[in-house]
N, C-alpha and C positions, 0 to 999 in steps of 0.2 A: 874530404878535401883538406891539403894541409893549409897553415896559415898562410897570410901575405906575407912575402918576405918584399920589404920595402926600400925604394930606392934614399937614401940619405937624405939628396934632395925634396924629396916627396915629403917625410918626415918633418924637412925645417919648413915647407911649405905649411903646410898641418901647424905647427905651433907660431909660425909667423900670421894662420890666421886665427887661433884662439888668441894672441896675443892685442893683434886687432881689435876683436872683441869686447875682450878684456877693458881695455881703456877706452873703446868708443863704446858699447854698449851695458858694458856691465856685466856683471858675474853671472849672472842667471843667463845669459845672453851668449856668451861667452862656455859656457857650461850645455846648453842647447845643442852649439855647434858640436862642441865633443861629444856629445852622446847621441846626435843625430851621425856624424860622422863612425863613431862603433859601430852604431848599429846596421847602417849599409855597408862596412865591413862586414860585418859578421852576415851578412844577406849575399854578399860576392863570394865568401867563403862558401857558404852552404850550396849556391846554385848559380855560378861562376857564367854559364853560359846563357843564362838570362839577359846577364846585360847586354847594352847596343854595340855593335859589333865598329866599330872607329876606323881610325888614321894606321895604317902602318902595321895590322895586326892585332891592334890593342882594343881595349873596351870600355865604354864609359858606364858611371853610373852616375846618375845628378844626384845631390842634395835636395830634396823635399821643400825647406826653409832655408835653405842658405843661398847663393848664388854660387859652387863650389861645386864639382865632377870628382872622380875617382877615377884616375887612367890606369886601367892595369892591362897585362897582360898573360893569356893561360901559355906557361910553357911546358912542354910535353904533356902528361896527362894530368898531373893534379897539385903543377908546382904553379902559383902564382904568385907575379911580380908586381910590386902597387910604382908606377910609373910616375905620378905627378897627383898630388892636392890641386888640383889648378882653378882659378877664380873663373868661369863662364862667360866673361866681356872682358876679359885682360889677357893681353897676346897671344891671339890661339897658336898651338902648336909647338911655343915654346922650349913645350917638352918633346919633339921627334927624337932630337939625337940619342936620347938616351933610350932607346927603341932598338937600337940596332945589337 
């Protein structure tokens, strides 16, 4: 399976919450997220259809420790698009448009 190719938005979502982190809880904390967050990348890459099948096509994976999902979506057979970092109690759905 090839990598995520990641929407921008998604991206700034991702470092707007290590950023978070960072300053409310600290480096260790803050470093958690990111390597928690690789690592269920690297778990969507490897077995893409595992995860919960979502909104609009798309798929989630939660975060473990964080309160934070991974919206992607498989397009054709082994191309996936990471859709939204998105926070789990902060406006579901947010992310549709960019689905289409």
């Amino acid at each position: 399976m090839s990598p995520i190719r990641w929407d921008d938005r998604a991206r700034r979502e991702a470092n707007s919450a290590y950023r978070y982190y960072l300053k409310n809880g600290g480096q260790s904390v803050a470093e958690g997220f990111a390597t928690e967050l690789e690592a269920i990348t690297q778990e969507i890459i490897s077995h893409p259809h595992v995860s919960a099948k979502h909104l609009r096509g798309t798929r989630i994976r939660t975060l473990d420790n964080y309160p934070y999902m991974i919206v992607f979506k498989i397009i054709a057979k082994e191309d996936l698009v990471g859709v939204a970092v998105a926070h789990t109690s902060r406006k579901p759905g947010y992310w549709w448009k960019r689905t289409r």
